[in-house]
C-alpha positions in Angstrom: 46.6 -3.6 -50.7 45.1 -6.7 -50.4 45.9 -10.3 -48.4 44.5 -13.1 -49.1 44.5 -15.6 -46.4 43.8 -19.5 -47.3 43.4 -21.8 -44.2 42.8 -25.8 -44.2 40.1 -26.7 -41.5 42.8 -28.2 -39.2 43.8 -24.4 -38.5 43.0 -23.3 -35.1 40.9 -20.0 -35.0 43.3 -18.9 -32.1 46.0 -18.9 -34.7 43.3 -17.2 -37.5 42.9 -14.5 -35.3 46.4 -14.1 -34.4 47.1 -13.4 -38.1 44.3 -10.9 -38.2 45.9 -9.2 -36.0 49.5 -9.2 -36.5 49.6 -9.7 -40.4 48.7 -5.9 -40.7 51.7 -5.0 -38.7 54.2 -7.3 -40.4 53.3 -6.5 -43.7 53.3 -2.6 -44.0 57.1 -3.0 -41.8 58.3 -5.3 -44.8 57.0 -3.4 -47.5 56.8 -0.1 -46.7 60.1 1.8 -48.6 61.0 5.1 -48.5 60.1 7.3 -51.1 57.0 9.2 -51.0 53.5 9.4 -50.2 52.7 6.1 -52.4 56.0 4.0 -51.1 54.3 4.5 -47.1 51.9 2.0 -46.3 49.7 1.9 -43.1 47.4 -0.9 -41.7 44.2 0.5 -41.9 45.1 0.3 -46.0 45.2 -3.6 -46.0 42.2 -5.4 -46.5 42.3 -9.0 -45.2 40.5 -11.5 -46.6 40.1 -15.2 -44.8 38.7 -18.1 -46.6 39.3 -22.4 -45.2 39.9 -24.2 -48.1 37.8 -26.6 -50.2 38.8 -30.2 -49.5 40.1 -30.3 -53.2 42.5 -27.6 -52.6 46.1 -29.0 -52.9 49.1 -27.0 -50.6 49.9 -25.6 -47.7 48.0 -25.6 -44.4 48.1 -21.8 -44.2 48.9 -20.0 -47.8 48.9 -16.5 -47.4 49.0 -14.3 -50.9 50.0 -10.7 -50.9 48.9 -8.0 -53.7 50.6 -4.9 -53.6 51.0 -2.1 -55.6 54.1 -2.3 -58.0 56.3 0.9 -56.3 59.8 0.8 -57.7 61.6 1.1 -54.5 59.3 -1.5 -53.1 59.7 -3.7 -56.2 63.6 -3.2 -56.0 64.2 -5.2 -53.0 61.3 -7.7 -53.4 63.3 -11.0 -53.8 63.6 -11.7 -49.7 60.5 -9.9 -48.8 57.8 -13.1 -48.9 60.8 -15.0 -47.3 60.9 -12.2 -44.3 57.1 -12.3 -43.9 57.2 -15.8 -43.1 60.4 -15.4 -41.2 57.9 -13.1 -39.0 55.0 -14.9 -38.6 56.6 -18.7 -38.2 56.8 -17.9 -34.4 53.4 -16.6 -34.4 52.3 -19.8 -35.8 54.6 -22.1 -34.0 53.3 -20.7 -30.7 50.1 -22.2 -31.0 51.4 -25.6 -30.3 50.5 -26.8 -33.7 52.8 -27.4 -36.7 51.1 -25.9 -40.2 53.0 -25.9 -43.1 52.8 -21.9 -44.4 53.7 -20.3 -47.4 53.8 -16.6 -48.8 53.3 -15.2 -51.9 53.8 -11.7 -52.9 52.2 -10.3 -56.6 52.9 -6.7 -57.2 50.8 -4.8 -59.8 49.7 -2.1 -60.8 46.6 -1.6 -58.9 43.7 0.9 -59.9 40.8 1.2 -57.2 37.5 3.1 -56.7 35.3 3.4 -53.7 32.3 4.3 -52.8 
């Protein structure tokens, strides 16, 4: 699994690195379904990926995009689950003291990976 993390320059790192650290955690509780050994999904299987935005970039302050592999459980209950992310990490956010808008997007596929 994949995240994507897009921040504007305005973003605090204190609020980058509480992402790092929480965004694991809140993701595999949201989108992990039973079902079997390819419906569990642990931290160490995310790879986060943080990149501040061109000054041509157009949207949120913080846009956080989600691929995950398209599991039928997990793709039967997938309409609330970007909105429950950002229900999670709005306070984590908010406690910096800053306001940054946020938003969440979640792309299943089917995902085929090698490594080496």
């Amino acid at each position: 699994m994949n995240v994507r993390i897009i921040y504007n320059p305005n973003v605090a790192e204190n609020v980058l690195d509480d992402l790092a650290r929480e965004l694991p955690v809140i993701i595999a509780e949201v989108l992990e379904v039973a079902g079997g050994k390819v419906a569990i999904l642990k931290r160490d299987q995310m790879a986060l990926e943080f990149t501040q935005s061109s000054p041509r970039d157009t949207g949120a302050d913080i846009r956080i995009i989600v691929y995950a592999r398209d599991v039928t459980p997990r793709t039967s209950t997938s309409e609330n689950q970007a909105l429950t992310i950002l229900d999670k990490i709005s306070p984590l956010v908010a406690a910096s003291g800053s306001e940054y808008s946020v938003n969440v997007r979640l792309y299943y596929m089917e995902i085929r990976a090698a490594e080496h």
